[in-house]
Phi, psi and omega in degrees: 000155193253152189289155192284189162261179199259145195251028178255186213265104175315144191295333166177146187273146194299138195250082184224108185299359181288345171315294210308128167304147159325099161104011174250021177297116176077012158291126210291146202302140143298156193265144194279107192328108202313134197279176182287168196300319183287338178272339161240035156284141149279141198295134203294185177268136202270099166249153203285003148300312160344305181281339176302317215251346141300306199278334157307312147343303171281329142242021151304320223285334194289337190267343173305291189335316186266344179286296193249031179075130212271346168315314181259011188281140169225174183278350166309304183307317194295298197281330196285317181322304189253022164064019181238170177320145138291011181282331158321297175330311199269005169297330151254000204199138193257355185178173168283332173296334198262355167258007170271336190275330200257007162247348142291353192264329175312296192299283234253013168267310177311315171241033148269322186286353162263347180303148185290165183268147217300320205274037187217173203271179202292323207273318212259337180273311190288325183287335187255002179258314162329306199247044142263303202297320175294308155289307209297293221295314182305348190234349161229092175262328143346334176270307182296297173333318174290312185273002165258056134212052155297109176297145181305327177263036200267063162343298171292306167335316189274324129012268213300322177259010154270325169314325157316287204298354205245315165296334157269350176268357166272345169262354160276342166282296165339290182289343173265342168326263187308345168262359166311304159088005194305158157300299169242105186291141210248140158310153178301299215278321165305011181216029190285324178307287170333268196328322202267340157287347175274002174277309209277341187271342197286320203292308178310297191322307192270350143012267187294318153283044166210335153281334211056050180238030133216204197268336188001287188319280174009270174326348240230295189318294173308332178263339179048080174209166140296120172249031144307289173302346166316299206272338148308335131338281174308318149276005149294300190280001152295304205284337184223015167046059182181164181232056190295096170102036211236126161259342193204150173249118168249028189264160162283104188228069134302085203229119183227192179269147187288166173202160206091162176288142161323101197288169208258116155272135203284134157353152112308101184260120164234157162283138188308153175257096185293159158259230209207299192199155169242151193296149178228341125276152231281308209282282193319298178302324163317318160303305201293313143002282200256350141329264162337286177316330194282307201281333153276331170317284187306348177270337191267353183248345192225161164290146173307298198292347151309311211301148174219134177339296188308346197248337188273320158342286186296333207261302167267019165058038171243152159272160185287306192305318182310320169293308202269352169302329176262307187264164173246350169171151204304334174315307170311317152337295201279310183321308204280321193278315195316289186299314193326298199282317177291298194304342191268295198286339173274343160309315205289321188291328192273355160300301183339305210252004180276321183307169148313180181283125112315221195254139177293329180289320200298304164322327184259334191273335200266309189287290199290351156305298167341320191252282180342289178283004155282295184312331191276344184283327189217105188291300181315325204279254189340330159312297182279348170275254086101300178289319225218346177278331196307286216209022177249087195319312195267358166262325168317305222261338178287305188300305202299345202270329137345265209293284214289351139270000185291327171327280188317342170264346154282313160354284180336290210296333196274320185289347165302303164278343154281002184048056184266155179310162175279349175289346177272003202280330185286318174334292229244345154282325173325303194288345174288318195285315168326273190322305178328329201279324203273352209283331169312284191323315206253334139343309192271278206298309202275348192228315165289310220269141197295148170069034169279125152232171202282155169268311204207163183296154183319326172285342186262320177268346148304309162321291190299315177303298185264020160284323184290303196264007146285303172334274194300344159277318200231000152071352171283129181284130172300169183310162187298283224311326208252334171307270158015282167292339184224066177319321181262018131312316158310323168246033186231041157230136176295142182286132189264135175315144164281000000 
């Protein structure tokens, strides 16, 4: 059965006066409900029974966390987990954010202490950096559950996993730094764009292949690789355009003159998301219009679980009644923008894939613009595909049903241009979800994730990504011009031996 929406109250609201109710200019903010006698208790002093009965605690939370998801998680779960009162609860912990923030810095402390030791190559570093990332999410798939359903206004969260993130994209610089071997080697801060997409495509990716909300594993079998080593592969030659410490190979690097017509992509086929009814005069499709219009503009702005009837009410001069003459309820509402916004980026790829043949960079930069500047015009649409894949059978079967041709037409365009053989064909679907992942991740962290903000304009970030998988496919540099912009491309090759 697919779950209703949550019917509480948002924790806050985005402070845009395009927001504001009819008649609430200058009215004073409301105050915020006083919390219980237990929630303004001081925590008690961690003497070491204390610190016992804390650490029980933190870990019921870690394990309520992976059962229901930090959405549905309450401190009833927490306390039922760890066999104790809740009045326990309020005894260490002031609310469920702060014992959830204080069991994710536990999980990703426990797995920074497994990361390899300094003294192994950059390829040997990324294979154990891999299947540490396969344990943590198997055994806590709850912390990526927690950071793709992040409310707009969840700060500390948002904090605590820029912060991961930063940290780990600076220890993937560091180490390409050093494998690099240069006479003059580019600072850690200057190549941090690299690091944080080859962070961000390894972490979704395997995400998702350890949950199963794509076919990977499958694929893994069928091409018979590893995708540790895969993805190690792989991110060795984004980061050093070389494949300096790579023993064994798991790219398809068939490589002959391409031949043949350029391939076509194909339709999507899913079950429809219906409506209640569709408009049949023209003043009606206008209404049904700006409906539509009011609720994603307000979805790019709110968390799936904020968004409220009442505010597309209020906002787009449509009436309620006017919303359930169409939709029976806001799932439905997002379900119809969710597909309409996959449909749009996927006409754009079959725009794409239509042209002549360009330049292999031209070629990677056109498909991955295609996902990239939709996602970055509506921040919401991912935010809420993300949101809703946790626990909506038919937004799960809809997205994956996306993504697994997009894969595949990303295959198409690298296998084309790698002129690879058809035994390469599960390989080179690996590298289409691979792109997806990264192309998602790094989407999500700048634009979707609340207070992400862009570095660079859409087209520069469209560059920079299939400037990276020129690197890693084709061992190749993008044209001087987009080198010109992202300059510390350029110091980012290994020197070939004399």
């Amino acid at each position: 059965m697919t779950k209703q929406a949550s019917k509480r109250p948002p924790r806050q609201r985005p402070q845009d006066d395009s927001l504001a109710p009819k008649g609430a200019a200058g009215a004073p903010p409301q105050q915020k409900r006083p919390r219980s006698k237990q929630a303004l208790a001081k925590p008690a002093p961690l003497t070491p029974k204390g610190r016992k009965r804390r650490q029980q605690l933190l870990d019921a939370t870690a394990r309520a966390l992976n059962r229901f998801g930090y959405r549905d998680l309450s401190i009833a779960n927490i306390a039922d987990e760890a066999g104790a009162p809740i009045s326990l609860f309020y005894r260490y912990f002031t609310d469920k954010t702060e014992a959830v923030l204080a069991a994710l810095d536990e999980i990703v402390g426990r797995h920074k202490s497994r990361m390899p030791a300094s003294g192994s190559s950059l390829f040997d570093f990324q294979i154990a950096s891999h299947r540490n990332l396969i344990q943590l999410f198997t055994e806590s798939p709850g912390v990526l559950d927690c950071y793709y359903a992040l409310d707009a206004g969840e700060t500390p969260f948002t904090k605590f996993f820029q912060d991961q993130t930063r940290s780990y994209d600076r220890m993937h610089a560091e180490r390409a730094i050093v494998a690099l071997d240069a006479p003059k080697p580019p600072q850690p801060e200057a190549i941090l764009p690299l690091a944080h997409a080859v962070t961000a495509m390894a972490d979704n990716f395997l995400f998702r292949y350890c949950t199963g909300r794509d076919e990977t594993a499958a694929l893994e079998r069928a091409a018979r690789v590893d995708v540790s080593t895969f993805l190690a592969q792989l991110r060795v030659r984004m980061l050093t355009m070389s494949d300096v410490g790579v023993t064994a190979s798991s790219l398809p690097r068939q490589v002959a003159a391409a031949t043949g017509p350029r391939p076509e992509i194909q339709p999507v086929e899913t079950p429809g998301v219906p409506h209640k009814r569709q408009p049949k005069r023209s003043d009606s499709t206008a209404s049904f219009d700006l409906l539509k219009s009011t609720a994603l503009r307000l979805l790019n702005l709110l968390s799936y679980d904020e968004l409220r009837i009442r505010d597309i009410e209020e906002e787009g001069a449509v009436t309620r009644g006017g919303i359930y003459h169409y939709f029976g309820e806001k799932r439905e509402l997002v379900a119809t923008l969710l597909r309409e916004q996959l449909e749009t980026m996927h006409a754009r790829l079959m725009e794409s894939s239509a042209r002549p043949a360009a330049s292999r960079f031209e070629d990677l930069r056109t498909a991955i613009a295609a996902f990239l500047e939709e996602y970055r015009a509506n921040p919401g649409v991912l935010r809420a595909l993300y949101r809703l894949e946790q626990d909506d059978i038919e937004i799960t079967d809809m997205f994956g049903a996306f993504r697994r041709v997009w894969a595949r037409a990303l295959a198409d365009l690298v296998g084309f241009h790698l002129g690879a053989q058809p035994s390469a064909r599960a390989a080179l679907i690996l590298i289409g979800y691979a792109m997806l992942a990264m192309i998602e991740r790094f989407s999500y962290d700048l634009g979707a994730l609340p207070s992400g903000a862009s570095p660079a304009p859409g087209h520069e970030q469209a560059e920079l990504l299939a400037a990276i998988w020129l690197r890693a496919l084709f061992l190749e540099q993008p044209p001087a011009e987009i080198l010109d912009r992202h300059s510390f491309l350029r110091d980012m090759v290994r020197p070939t031996p004399l």
